[in-house]
C-alpha positions as CSV (number, residue, x, y, z in Angstrom):
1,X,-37.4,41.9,-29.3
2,X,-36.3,41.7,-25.8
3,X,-32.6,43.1,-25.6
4,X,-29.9,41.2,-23.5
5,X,-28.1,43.4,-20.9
6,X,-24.5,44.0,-21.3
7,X,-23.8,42.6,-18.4
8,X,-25.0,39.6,-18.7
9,X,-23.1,39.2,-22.0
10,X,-20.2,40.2,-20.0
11,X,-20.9,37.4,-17.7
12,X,-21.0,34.7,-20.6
13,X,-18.1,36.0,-22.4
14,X,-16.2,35.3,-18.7
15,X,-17.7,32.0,-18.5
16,X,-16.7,31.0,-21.5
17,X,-12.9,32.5,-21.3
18,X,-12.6,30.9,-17.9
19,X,-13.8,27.8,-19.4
20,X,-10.8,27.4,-22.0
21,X,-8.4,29.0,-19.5
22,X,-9.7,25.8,-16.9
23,X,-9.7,23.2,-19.7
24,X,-6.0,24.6,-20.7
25,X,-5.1,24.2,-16.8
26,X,-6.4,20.6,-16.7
27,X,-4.6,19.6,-19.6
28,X,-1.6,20.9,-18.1
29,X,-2.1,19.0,-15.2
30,X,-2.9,16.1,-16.6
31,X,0.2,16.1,-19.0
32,X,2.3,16.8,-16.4
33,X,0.9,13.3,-13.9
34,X,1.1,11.2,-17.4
35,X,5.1,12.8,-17.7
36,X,6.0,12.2,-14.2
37,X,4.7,9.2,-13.1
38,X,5.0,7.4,-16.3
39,X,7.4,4.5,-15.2
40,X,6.6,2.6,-12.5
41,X,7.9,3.5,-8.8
42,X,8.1,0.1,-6.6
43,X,9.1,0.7,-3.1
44,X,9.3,-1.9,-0.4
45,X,10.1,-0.6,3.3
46,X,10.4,-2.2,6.6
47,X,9.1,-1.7,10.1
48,X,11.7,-3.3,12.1
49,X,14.9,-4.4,11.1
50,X,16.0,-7.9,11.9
51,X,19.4,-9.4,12.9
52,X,19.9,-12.9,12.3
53,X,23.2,-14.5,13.0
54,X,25.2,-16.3,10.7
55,X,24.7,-20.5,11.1
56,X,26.6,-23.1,8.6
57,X,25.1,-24.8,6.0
58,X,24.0,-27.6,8.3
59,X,21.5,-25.5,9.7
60,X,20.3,-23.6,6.3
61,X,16.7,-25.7,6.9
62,X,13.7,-23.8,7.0
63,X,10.1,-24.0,6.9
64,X,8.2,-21.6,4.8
65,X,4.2,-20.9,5.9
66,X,2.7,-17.7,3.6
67,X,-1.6,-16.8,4.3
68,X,-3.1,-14.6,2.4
69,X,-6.3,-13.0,4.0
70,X,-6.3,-9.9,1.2
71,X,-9.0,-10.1,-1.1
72,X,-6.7,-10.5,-4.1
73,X,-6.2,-14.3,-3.6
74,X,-4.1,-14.0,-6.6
75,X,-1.7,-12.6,-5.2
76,X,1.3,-15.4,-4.2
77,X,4.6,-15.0,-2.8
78,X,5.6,-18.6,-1.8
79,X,6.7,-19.7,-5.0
80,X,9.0,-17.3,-5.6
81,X,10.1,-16.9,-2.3
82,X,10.9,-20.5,-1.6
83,X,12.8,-20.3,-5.2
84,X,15.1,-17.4,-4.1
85,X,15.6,-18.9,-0.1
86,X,17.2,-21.9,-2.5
87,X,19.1,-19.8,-4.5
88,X,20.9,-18.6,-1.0
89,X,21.7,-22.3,-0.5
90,X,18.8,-22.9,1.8
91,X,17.1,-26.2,1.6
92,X,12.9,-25.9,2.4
93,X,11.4,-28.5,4.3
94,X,7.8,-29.5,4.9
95,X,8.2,-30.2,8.3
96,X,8.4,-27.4,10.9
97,X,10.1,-29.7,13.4
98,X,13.1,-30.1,11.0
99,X,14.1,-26.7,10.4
100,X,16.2,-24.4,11.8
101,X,13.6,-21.4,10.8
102,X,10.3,-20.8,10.2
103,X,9.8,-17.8,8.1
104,X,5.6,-17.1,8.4
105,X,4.1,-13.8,6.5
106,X,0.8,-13.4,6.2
107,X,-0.3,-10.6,3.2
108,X,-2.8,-8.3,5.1
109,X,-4.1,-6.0,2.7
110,X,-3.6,-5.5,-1.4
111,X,-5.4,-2.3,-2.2
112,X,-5.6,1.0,-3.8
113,X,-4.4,3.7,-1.4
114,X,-2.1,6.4,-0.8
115,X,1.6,7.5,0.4
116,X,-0.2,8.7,3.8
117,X,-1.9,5.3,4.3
118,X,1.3,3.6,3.5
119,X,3.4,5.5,5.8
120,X,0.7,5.2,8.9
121,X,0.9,1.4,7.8
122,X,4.0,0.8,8.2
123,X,4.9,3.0,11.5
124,X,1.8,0.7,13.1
125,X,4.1,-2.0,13.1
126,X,3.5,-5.5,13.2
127,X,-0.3,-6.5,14.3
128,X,-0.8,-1.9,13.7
129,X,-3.9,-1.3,12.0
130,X,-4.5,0.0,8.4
131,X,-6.3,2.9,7.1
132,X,-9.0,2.2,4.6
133,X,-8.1,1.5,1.1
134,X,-8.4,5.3,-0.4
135,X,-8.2,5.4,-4.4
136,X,-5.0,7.5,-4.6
137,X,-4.9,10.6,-7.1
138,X,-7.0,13.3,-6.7
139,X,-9.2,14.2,-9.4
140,X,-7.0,16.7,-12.1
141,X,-8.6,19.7,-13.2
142,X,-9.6,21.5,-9.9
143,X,-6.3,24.1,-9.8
144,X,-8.6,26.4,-11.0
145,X,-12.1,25.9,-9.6
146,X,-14.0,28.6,-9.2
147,X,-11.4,31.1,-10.3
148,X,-12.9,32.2,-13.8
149,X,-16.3,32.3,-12.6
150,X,-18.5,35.4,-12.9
151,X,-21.4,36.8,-10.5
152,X,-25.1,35.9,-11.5
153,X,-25.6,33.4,-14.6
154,X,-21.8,33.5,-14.8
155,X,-21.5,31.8,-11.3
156,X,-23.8,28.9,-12.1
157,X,-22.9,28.1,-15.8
158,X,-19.3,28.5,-14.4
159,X,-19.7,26.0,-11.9
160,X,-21.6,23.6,-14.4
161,X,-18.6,23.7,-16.5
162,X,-15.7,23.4,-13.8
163,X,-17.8,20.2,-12.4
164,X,-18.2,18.3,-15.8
165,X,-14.6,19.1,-16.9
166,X,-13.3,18.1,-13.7
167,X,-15.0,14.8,-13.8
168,X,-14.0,14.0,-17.9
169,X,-10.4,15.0,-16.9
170,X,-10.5,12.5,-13.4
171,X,-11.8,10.1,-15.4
172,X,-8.4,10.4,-18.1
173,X,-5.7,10.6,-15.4
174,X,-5.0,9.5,-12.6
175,X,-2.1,9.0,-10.2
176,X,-2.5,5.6,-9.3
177,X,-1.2,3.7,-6.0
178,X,-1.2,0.2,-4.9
179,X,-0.1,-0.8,-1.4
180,X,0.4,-4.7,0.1
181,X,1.0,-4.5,3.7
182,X,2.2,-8.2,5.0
183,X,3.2,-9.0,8.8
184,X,6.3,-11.3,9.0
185,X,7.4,-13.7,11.6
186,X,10.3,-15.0,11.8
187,X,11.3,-18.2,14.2
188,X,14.8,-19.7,14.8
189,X,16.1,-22.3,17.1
190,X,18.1,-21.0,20.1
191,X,21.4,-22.5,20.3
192,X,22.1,-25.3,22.6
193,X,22.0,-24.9,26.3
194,X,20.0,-21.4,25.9
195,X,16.4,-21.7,26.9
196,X,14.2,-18.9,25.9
197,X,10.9,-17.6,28.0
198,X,7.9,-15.9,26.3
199,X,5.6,-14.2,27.8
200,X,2.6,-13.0,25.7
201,X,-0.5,-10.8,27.2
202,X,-3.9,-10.4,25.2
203,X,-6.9,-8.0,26.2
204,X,-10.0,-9.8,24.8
205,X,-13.0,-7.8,23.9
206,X,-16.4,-9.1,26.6
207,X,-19.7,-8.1,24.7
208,X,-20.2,-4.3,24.6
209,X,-17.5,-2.1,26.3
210,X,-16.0,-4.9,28.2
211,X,-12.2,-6.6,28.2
212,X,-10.8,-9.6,29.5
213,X,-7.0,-9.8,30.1
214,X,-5.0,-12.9,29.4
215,X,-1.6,-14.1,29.8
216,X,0.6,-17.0,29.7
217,X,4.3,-17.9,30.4
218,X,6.0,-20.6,28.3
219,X,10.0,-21.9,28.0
220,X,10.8,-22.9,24.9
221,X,13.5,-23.6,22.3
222,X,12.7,-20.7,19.9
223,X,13.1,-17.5,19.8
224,X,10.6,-15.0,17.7
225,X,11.1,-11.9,15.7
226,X,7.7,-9.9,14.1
227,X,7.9,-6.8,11.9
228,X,6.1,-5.6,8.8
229,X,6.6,-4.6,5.1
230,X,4.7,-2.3,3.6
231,X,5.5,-2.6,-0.6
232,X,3.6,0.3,-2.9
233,X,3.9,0.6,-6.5
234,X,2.8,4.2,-8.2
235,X,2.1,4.9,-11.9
236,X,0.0,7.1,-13.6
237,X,-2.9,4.7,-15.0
238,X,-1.8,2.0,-12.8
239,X,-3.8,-1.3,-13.1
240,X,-3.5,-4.3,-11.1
241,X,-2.0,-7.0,-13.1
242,X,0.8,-4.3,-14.1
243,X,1.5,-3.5,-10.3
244,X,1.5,-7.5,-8.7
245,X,4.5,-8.6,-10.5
246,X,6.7,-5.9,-9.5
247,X,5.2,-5.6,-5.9
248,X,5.5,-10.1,-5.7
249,X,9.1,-9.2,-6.7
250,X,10.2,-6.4,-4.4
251,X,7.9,-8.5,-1.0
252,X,10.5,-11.6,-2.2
253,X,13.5,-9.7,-2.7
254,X,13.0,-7.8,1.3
255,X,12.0,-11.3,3.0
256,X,15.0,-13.6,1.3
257,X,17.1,-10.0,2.4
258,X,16.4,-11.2,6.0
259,X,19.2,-14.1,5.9
């Protein structure tokens, strides 16, 4: 009978401590995401801030234009928007060329991500570019990776073991992000006798490596604000349908905020 070495029992015996020690860690870890993020954290934050000034009800007419080029096409803000803008005595109109504003957002992005992404979002500004949706939430159960692991067969069972519990314990907890970034415009009437001038400048892409500059001038009886909200709800286990509601209601609550 062929003996087994001692150290190689040694080696197993590590493996297998470091494998409860790991799985202990993980379950920490994972208690500790499902403790603190259980309730749900909405946040809704601004680019620019916007001063509008006070007009009597006379003027309270405005024109309400949302577009939604997300993928989540389920995802509406008009309704309740135009219900709170009513609630603030504002009457909506179908007719740009009645009112007094025109409030136009268009919802750019609904996606899984992460506070990084949604801080780079929102300091882009209006028209800024957005990172790539990035699931947020590391994988739990990596604190101790590698740590328990002995030389030899100890090494590789180790790392068997550290791989599959790492992915059993990402697959039961994660800390879950969802981010809607939406540019805003805002249009008022200028009062009378003040004429406002625009003037807008584009660089247009020419086939590969090449830009064509444009610009125009234009008078006109408007005058134009742009900025960007960036709302994110985070919750341990976070789905979708749980997330639009609050996000719908925090997106409504900072546009209606505006006047």
């Amino acid at each position: 009978m062929k003996e087994v070495s001692s150290s190689s029992s040694y080696a197993v015996l590590r493996v297998a401590v470091g494998g409860l020690a790991l799985l202990f860690l993980s379950g920490c870890a994972a208690t500790e995401i499902m403790i603190s993020k259980r309730n749900l954290d909405v946040q809704t934050q601004m680019s620019e801030t916007v001063f509008l000034d006070p007009v009597g009800p006379e003027k309270k007419i405005m024109h309400i234009q949302i577009r939604n080029t997300s993928d989540k096409d389920n995802f509406d803000i008009e309704g309740p928007l135009k219900e709170a803008m009513k609630k603030k005595g504002y009457r909506i109109t179908e007719d740009p060329n009645k009112a007094y504003y025109r409030l136009q957002a268009n919802v750019l992005s609904v996606v899984k991500s992460d506070p990084t992404a949604a801080q780079a979002a929102l300091h882009a500004g209006y028209g800024g570019a957005i990172l790539g949706g990035a699931v947020a939430g590391a994988v739990i159960g990596g604190a101790a990776s590698g740590s328990y692991a002995g030389a030899g067969i100890g090494a590789g069972v180790g790392g068997l073991f550290a791989g599959a519990l790492e992915t059993v314990t990402g697959a039961y907890v994660k800390d879950v992000l969802f981010m809607v970034v939406t540019d805003i415009q805002l249009v008022e009437k200028a009062p009378e006798g003040v004429i406002v001038r625009q003037d807008s400048q584009q660089s247009l892409k020419q086939g590969i490596g090449g830009t064509s500059q444009q610009s125009s001038s234009e008078v006109t009886k408007f005058k134009k604000y742009r900025t960007r909200v960036v709302s994110t709800a985070n919750k341990a286990q976070l789905e979708y349908e749980e997330a639009a509601p609050a996000l719908t209601q925090g997106l409504t609550k900072s546009l209606s905020g505006l006047f």
